[in-house]
C-alpha positions as CSV (number, residue, x, y, z in Angstrom):
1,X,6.5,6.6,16.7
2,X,6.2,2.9,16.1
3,X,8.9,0.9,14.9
4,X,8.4,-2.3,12.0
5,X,11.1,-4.4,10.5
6,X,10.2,-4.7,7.2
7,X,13.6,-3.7,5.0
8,X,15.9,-5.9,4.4
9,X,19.3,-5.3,6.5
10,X,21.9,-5.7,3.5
11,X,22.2,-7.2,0.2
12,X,24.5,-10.3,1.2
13,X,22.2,-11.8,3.6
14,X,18.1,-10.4,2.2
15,X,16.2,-12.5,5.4
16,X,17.6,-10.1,7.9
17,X,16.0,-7.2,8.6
18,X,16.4,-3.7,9.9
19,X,14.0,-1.8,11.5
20,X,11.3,1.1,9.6
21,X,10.0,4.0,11.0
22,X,6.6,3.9,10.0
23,X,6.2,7.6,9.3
24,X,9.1,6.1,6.4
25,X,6.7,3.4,5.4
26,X,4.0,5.8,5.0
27,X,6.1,8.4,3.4
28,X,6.8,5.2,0.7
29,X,3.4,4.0,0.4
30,X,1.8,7.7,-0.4
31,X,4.9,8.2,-2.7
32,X,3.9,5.2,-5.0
33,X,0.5,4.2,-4.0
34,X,-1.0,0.5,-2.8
35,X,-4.4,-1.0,-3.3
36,X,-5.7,-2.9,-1.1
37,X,-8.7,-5.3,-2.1
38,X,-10.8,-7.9,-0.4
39,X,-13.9,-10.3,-0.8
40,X,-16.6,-10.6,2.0
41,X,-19.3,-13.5,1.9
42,X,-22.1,-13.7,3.7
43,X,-23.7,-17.1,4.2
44,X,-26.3,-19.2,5.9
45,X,-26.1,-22.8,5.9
46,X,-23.5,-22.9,3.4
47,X,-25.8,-20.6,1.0
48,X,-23.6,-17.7,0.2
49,X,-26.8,-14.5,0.5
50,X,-24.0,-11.6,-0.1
51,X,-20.8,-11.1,-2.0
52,X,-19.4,-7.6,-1.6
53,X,-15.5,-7.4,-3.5
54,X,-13.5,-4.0,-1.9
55,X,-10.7,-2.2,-3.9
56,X,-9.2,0.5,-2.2
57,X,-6.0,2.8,-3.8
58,X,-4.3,4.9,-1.0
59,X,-1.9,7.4,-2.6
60,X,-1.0,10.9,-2.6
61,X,-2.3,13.5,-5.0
62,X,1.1,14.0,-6.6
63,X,1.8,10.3,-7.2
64,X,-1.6,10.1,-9.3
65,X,-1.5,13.4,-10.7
66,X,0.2,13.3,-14.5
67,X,3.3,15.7,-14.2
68,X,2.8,19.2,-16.1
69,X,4.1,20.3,-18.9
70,X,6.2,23.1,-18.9
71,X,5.3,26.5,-20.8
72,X,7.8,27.4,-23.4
73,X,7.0,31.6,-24.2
């Protein structure tokens, strides 16, 4: 598996870092959610033709899904 350093190492100094197994960073990321978005432009001569705007939400099912209630008998 690959290996980021995006976590901070401690609290005293927060610009050193520690490294992430990603299979934790995507254990994170489906646990909360992220959306990702993005413009693209296509243009001739300066003369924007297309403008296409991407949003994107990656998540689990059970981070979007409202929790249940529970039955009382």
């Amino acid at each position: 598996m690959g290996v980021t350093t995006l976590a901070p190492n401690s609290a005293d100094d927060p610009l050193t870092y520690r490294p992430v197994a990603l299979v934790d960073l995507l254990d994170r990321v489906l646990a909360t959610g992220v959306v990702i978005t993005g413009d693209i432009t296509l243009a001739i001569a300066d003369i924007d033709l297309v403008r296409v705007s991407l949003r994107a939400l990656i998540a689990s099912v059970g981070a979007l899904a409202p929790p249940e209630a529970e039955a009382t008998p």
